[in-house]
DRENLUM-271407 format. One record per residue: residue in three letters; x, y, z of N, C-alpha, C in turn. Coordinates in steps of 0.2 Angstrom, whole numbers. Layout:
BEGIN
  residu    n.u    n.v    n.w   ca.u   ca.v   ca.w    c.u    c.v    c.w
     ALA      X      Y      Z      X      Y      Z      X      Y      Z
...
***
This chain:
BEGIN
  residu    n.u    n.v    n.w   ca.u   ca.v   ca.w    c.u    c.v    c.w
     UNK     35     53   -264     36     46   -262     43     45   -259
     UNK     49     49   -261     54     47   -260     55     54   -252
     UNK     50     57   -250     51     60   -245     48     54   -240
     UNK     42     52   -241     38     49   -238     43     42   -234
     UNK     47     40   -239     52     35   -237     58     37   -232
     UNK     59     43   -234     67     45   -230     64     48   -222
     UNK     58     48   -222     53     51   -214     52     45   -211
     UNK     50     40   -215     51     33   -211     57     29   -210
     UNK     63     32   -214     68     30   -211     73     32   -205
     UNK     69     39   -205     73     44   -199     68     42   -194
     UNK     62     42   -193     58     38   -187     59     33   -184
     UNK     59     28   -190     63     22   -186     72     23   -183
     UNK     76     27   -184     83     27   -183     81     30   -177
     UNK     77     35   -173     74     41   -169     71     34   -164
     UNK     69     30   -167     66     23   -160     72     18   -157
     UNK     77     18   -164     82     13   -161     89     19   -155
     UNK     87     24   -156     91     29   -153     90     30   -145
     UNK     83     31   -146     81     31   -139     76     24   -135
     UNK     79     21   -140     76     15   -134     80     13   -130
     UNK     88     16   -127     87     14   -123     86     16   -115
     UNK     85     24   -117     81     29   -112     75     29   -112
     UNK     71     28   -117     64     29   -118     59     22   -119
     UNK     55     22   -118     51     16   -117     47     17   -124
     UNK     50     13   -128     47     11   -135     41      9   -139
     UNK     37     12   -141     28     11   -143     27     11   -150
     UNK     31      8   -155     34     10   -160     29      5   -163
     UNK     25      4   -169     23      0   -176     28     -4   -178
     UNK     23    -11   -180     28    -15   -184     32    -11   -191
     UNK     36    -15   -194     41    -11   -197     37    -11   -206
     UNK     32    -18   -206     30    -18   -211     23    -15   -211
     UNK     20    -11   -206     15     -6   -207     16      0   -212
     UNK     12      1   -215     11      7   -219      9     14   -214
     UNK     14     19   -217     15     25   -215     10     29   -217
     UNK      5     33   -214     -2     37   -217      2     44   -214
     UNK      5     48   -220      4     54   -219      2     60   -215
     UNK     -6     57   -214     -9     61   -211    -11     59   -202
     UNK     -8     53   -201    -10     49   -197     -7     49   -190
     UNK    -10     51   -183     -7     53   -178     -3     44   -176
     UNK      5     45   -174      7     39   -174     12     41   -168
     UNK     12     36   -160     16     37   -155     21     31   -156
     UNK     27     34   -155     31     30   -157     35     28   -148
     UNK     37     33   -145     41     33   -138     39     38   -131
     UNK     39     36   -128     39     40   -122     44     38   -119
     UNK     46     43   -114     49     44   -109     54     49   -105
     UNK     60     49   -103     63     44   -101     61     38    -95
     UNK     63     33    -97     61     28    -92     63     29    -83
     UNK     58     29    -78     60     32    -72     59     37    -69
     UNK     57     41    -74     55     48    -71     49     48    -68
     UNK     49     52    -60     45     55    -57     39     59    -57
     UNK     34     58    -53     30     63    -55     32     70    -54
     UNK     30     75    -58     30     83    -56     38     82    -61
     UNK     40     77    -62     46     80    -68     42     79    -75
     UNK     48     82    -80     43     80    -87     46     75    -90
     UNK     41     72    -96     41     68    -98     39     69   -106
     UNK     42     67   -112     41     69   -118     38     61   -122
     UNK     36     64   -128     30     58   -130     33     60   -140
     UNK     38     56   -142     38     56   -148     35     52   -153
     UNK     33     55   -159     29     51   -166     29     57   -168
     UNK     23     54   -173     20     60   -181     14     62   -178
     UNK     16     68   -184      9     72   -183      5     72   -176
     UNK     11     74   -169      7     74   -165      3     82   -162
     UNK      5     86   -167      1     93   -168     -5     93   -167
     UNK     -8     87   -168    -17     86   -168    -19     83   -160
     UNK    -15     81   -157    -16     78   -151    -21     85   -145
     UNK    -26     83   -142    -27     89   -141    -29     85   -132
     UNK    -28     82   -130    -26     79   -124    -21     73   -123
     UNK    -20     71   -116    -14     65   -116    -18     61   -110
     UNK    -22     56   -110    -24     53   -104    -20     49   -101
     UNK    -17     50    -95    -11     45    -91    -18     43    -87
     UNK    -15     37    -83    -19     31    -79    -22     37    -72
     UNK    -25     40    -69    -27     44    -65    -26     50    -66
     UNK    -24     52    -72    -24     60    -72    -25     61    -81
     UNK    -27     68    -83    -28     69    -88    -24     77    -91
     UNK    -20     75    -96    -17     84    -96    -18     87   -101
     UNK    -21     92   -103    -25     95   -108    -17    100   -114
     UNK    -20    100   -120    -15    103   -124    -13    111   -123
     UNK    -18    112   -119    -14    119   -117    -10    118   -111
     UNK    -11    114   -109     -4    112   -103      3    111   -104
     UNK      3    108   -110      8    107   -114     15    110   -113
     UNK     20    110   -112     27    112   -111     28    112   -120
     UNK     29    109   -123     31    109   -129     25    104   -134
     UNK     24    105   -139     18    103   -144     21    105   -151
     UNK     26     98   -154     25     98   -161     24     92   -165
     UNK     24     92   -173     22     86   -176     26     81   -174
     UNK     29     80   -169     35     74   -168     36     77   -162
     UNK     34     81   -156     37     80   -149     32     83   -147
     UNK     30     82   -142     25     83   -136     29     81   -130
     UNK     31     87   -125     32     86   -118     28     89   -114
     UNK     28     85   -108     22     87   -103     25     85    -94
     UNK     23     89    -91     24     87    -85     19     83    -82
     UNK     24     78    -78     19     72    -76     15     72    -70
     UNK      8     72    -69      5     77    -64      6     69    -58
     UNK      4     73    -53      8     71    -43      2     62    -44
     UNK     -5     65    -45     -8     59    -46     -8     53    -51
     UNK     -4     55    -56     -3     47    -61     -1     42    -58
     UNK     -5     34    -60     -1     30    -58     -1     27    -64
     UNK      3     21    -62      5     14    -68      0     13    -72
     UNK      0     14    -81     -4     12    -84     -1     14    -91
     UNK     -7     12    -96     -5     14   -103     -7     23   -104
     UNK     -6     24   -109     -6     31   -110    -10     31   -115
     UNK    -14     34   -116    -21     38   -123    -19     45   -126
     UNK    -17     44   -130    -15     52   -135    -24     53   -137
     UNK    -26     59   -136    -33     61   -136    -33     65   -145
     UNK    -39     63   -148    -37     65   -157    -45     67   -160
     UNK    -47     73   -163    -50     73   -165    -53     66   -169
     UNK    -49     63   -173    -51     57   -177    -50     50   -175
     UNK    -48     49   -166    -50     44   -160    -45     44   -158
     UNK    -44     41   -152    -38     39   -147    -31     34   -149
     UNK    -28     35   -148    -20     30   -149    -20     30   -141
     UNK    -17     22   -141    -18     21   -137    -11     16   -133
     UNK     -5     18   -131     -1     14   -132      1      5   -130
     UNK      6      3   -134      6     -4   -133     10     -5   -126
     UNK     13     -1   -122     18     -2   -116     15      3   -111
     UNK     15     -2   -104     15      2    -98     20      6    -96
     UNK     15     14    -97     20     18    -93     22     18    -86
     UNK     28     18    -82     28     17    -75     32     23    -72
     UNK     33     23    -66     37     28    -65     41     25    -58
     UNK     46     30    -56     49     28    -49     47     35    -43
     UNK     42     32    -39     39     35    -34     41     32    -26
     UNK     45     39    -26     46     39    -16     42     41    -12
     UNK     37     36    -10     32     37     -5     34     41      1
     UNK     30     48      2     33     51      8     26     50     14
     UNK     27     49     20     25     48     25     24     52     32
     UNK     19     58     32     17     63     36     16     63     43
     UNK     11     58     42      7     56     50      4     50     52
     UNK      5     49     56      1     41     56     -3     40     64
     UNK     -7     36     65    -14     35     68     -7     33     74
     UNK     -6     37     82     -1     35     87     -3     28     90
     UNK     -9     28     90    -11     22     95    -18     17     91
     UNK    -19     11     91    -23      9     88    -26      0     89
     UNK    -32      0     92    -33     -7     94    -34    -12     86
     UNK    -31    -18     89    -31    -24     82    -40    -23     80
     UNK    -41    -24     74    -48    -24     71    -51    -16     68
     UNK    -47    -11     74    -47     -5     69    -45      1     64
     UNK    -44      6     62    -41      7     57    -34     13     59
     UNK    -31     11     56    -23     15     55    -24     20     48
     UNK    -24     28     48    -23     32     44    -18     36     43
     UNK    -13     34     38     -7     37     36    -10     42     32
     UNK     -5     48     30     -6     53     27      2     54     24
     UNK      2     58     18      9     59     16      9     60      9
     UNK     13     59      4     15     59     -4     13     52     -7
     UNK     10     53    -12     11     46    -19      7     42    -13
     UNK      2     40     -8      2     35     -5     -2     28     -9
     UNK     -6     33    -17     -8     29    -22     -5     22    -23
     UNK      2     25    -23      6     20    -25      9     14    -20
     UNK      6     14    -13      8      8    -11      4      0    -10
     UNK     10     -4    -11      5    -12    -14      6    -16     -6
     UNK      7    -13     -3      6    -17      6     10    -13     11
     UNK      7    -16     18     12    -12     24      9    -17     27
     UNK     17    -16     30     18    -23     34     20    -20     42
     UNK     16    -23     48     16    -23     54     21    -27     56
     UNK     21    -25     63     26    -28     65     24    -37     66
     UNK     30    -39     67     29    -48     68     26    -49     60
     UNK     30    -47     57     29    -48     49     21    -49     47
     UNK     18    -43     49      9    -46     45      9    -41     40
     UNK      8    -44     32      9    -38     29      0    -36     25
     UNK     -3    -32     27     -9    -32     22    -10    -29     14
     UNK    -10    -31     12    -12    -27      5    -19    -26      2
     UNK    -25    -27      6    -30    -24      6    -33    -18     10
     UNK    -34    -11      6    -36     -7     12    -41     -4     11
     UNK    -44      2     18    -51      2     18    -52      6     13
     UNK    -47     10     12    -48     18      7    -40     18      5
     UNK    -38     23      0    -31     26     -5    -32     30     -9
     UNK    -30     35     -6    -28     40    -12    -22     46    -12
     UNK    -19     47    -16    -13     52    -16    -10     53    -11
     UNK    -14     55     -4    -11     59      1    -16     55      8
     UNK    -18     48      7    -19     47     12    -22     39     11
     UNK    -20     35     15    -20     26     16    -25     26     24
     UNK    -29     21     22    -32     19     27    -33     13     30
     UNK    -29      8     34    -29      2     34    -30     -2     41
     UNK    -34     -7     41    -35    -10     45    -31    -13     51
     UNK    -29    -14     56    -25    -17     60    -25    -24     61
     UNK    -23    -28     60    -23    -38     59    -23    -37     66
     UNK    -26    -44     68    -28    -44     76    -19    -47     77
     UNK    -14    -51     74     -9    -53     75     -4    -46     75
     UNK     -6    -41     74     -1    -36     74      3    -35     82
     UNK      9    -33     83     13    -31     90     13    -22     87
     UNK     15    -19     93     16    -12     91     24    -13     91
     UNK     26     -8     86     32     -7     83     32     -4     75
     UNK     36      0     72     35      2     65     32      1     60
     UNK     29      4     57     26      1     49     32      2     44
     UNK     29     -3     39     33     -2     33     27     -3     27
     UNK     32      1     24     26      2     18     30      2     10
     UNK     28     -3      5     29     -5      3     26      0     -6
     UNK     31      0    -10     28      3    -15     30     -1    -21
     UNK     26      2    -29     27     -1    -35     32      2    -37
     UNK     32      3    -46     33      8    -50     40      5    -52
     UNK     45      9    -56     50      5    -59     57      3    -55
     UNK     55      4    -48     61      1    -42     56      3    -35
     UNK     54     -3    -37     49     -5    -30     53     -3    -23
     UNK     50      1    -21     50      4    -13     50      1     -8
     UNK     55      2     -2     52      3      5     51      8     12
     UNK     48      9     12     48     14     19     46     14     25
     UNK     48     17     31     47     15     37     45     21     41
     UNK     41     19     44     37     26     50     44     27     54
     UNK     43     32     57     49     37     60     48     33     67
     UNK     39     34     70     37     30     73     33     26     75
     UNK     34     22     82     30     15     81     24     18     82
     UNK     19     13     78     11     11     79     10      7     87
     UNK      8      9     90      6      8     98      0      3     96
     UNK      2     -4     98     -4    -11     99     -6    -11    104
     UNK    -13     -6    104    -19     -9    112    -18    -16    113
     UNK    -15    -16    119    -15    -22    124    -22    -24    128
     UNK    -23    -29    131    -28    -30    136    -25    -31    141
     UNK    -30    -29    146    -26    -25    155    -31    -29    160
     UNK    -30    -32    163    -32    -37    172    -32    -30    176
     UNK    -41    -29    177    -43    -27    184    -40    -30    191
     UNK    -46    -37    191    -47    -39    196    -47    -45    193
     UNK    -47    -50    199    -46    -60    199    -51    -60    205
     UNK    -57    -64    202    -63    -65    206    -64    -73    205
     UNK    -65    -77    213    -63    -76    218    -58    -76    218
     UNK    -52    -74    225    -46    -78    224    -44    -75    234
     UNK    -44    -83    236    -41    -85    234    -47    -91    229
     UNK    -44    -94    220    -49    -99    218    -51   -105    220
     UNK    -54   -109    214    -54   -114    218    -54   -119    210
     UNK    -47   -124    209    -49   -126    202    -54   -132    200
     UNK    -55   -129    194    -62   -133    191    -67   -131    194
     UNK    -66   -124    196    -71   -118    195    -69   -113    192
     UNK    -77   -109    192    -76   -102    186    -69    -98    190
     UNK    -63    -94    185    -63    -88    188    -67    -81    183
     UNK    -68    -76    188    -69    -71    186    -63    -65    183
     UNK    -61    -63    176    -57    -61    177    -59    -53    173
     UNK    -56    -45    175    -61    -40    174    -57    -37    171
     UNK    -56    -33    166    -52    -26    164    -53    -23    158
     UNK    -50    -22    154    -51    -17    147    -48    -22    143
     UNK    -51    -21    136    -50    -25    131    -47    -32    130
     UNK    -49    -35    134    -52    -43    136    -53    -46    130
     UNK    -55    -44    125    -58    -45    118    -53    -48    114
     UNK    -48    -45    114    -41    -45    111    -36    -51    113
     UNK    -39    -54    120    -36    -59    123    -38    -66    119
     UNK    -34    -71    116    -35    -77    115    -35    -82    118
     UNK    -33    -82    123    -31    -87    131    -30    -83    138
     UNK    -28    -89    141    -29    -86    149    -22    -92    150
     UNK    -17    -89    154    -11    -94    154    -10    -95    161
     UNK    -14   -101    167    -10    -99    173     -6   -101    177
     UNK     -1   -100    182      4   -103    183      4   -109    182
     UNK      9   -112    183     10   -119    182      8   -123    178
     UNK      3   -121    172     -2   -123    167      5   -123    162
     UNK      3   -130    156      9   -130    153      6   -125    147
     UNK     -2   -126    147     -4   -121    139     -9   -117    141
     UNK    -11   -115    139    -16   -105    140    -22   -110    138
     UNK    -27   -107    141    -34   -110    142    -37   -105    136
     UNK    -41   -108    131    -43   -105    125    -51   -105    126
     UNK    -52   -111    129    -62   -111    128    -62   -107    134
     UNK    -68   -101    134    -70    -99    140    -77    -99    139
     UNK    -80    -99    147    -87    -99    151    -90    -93    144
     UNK    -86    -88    146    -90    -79    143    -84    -76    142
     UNK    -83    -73    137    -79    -67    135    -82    -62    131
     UNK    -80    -54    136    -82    -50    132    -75    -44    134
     UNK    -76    -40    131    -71    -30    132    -71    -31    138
     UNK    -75    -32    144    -73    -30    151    -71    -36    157
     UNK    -73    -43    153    -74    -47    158    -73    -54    153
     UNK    -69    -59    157    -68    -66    156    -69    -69    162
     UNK    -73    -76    160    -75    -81    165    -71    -88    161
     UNK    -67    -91    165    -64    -95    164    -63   -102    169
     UNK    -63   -105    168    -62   -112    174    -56   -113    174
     UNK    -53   -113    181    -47   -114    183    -45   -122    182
     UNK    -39   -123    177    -35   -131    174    -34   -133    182
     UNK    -35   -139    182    -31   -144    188    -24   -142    188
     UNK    -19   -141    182    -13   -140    185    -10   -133    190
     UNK    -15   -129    188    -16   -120    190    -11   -120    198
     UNK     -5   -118    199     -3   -116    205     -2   -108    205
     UNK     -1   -106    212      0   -102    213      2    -97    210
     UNK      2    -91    208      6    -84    203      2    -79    200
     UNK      6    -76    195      1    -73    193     -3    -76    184
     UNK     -8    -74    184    -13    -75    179    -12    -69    173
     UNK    -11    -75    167     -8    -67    160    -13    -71    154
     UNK    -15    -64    152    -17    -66    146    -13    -65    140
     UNK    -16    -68    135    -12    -71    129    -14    -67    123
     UNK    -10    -64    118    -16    -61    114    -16    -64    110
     UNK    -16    -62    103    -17    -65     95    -10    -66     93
     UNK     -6    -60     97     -1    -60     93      3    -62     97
     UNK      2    -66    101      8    -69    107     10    -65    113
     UNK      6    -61    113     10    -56    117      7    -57    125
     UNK      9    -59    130      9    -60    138      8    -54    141
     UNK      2    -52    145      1    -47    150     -1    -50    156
     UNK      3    -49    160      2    -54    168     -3    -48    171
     UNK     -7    -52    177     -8    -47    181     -4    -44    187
     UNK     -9    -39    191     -4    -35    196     -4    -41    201
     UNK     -9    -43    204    -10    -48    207    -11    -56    210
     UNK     -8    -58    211     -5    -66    211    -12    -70    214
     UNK    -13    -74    209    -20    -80    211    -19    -84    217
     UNK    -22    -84    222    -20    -90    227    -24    -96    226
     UNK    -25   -101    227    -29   -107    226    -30   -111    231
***
């Protein structure tokens, strides 16, 4: 008995020691100690990265014969170190944020505290050019770990189409401009990161202006490539972009020319604000 007590007072001294490096999983103080009973008292150090180690202190942890981290599983012959009171293991590249399960012949422990880590997103390659509505695929390190990426003209999405380890797949907002990504991560010092280079935002492009010279409050015909992407039609002298059209599709807009309409040239407007004039100036 009087052993049984002096092992519950060096346990507890062993939690108040390292709690301030280690992230503490420790029992109330008026719990009963079983002997035989697997008990996780601390893990960490708090902060560490994956692919570094990490140690897992308590009782009797000689019987653990797995360690379940949130996306990855380390088996006890993986082990760096395995005694009745330390278990160290390196922290595999796919863990993320979650609780930890010590795996036990006589059931699982389960800890009371989220283990987290500090993870710097690394960033390989990304999609060079990409129209709004379709998808951008980054590739790189930990991309598990990021909670949004922000386009330019501040759109940030934090719903993507796919994620995993070494590759992000995300959608492009119709309000995106081209210019860098940022990408934003979790874990115990939230991240940010920036593409080396810009993501390139397919513009839409004016063929042709049919008829012209026009005539206002008739149709104009206007032709080119990714038309679709266009919100308005802005033209000279018009104080606001013309939003309702005749027909819109990818190759061609039909629009009626405003009474204000003077001479110049005709620009379309996209989602994102962005003005492409044409080559050629509308006569009336």
């Amino acid at each position: 008995m009087k052993i049984l007590i002096l092992n519950r007072r060096l346990l507890s001294l062993i939690c108040m020691i390292l709690s301030v490096t280690f992230i503490t999983a420790c029992n109330d103080d008026d719990d009963e100690v079983n002997s035989s009973e697997v008990q996780l008292l601390s893990f960490g150090p708090s902060g560490v990265k994956p692919g570094e180690e990490i140690s897992f202190i308590g009782n009797n942890l000689d019987k653990v014969t797995s360690i379940e981290l949130t996306g990855a599983s380390v088996p006890s012959s993986a082990f760096i170190k395995k005694t009745a009171e330390l278990i160290t293991i390196t922290v595999p590249k796919e863990t993320e944020e979650g609780l930890v399960t010590l795996k036990t012949t006589a059931g699982d422990i389960v800890s009371k505290t989220i283990l987290s880590f500090e993870v710097p997103v690394i960033i390989k390659t990304v999609t060079a050019e990409a129209k709004p509505g379709t998808n951008v695929t980054i590739t790189g390190e930990f991309l598990n770990w990021v909670t949004g990426v922000r386009f330019a003209q501040d759109t940030t999405v934090t719903k993507f189409v796919s994620q995993t380890l070494t590759e992000l797949v995300v959608t492009v907002p119709v309000n995106a401009q081209t210019g860098a990504l940022v990408l934003y991560s979790g874990g115990t010092e939230p991240l940010s990161t920036e593409t080396e280079k810009a993501l390139v935002v397919t513009l839409p492009a004016i063929a042709t202006l049919a008829p012209n010279p026009a005539v206002k409050g008739k149709n104009l015909t206007i032709t080119g490539t990714n038309l679709d992407l266009a919100e308005g039609v802005l033209f000279t002298g018009s104080a606001a972009a013309v939003t309702k059209f005749v027909s819109k599709s990818a190759t061609q807009i039909v629009v009626t020319v405003p009474a204000d309409a003077a001479k110049g040239k005709v620009s379309l407007v996209t989602y994102s604000k962005v003005e492409v004039p044409s080559k050629d100036e509308l006569k009336l």
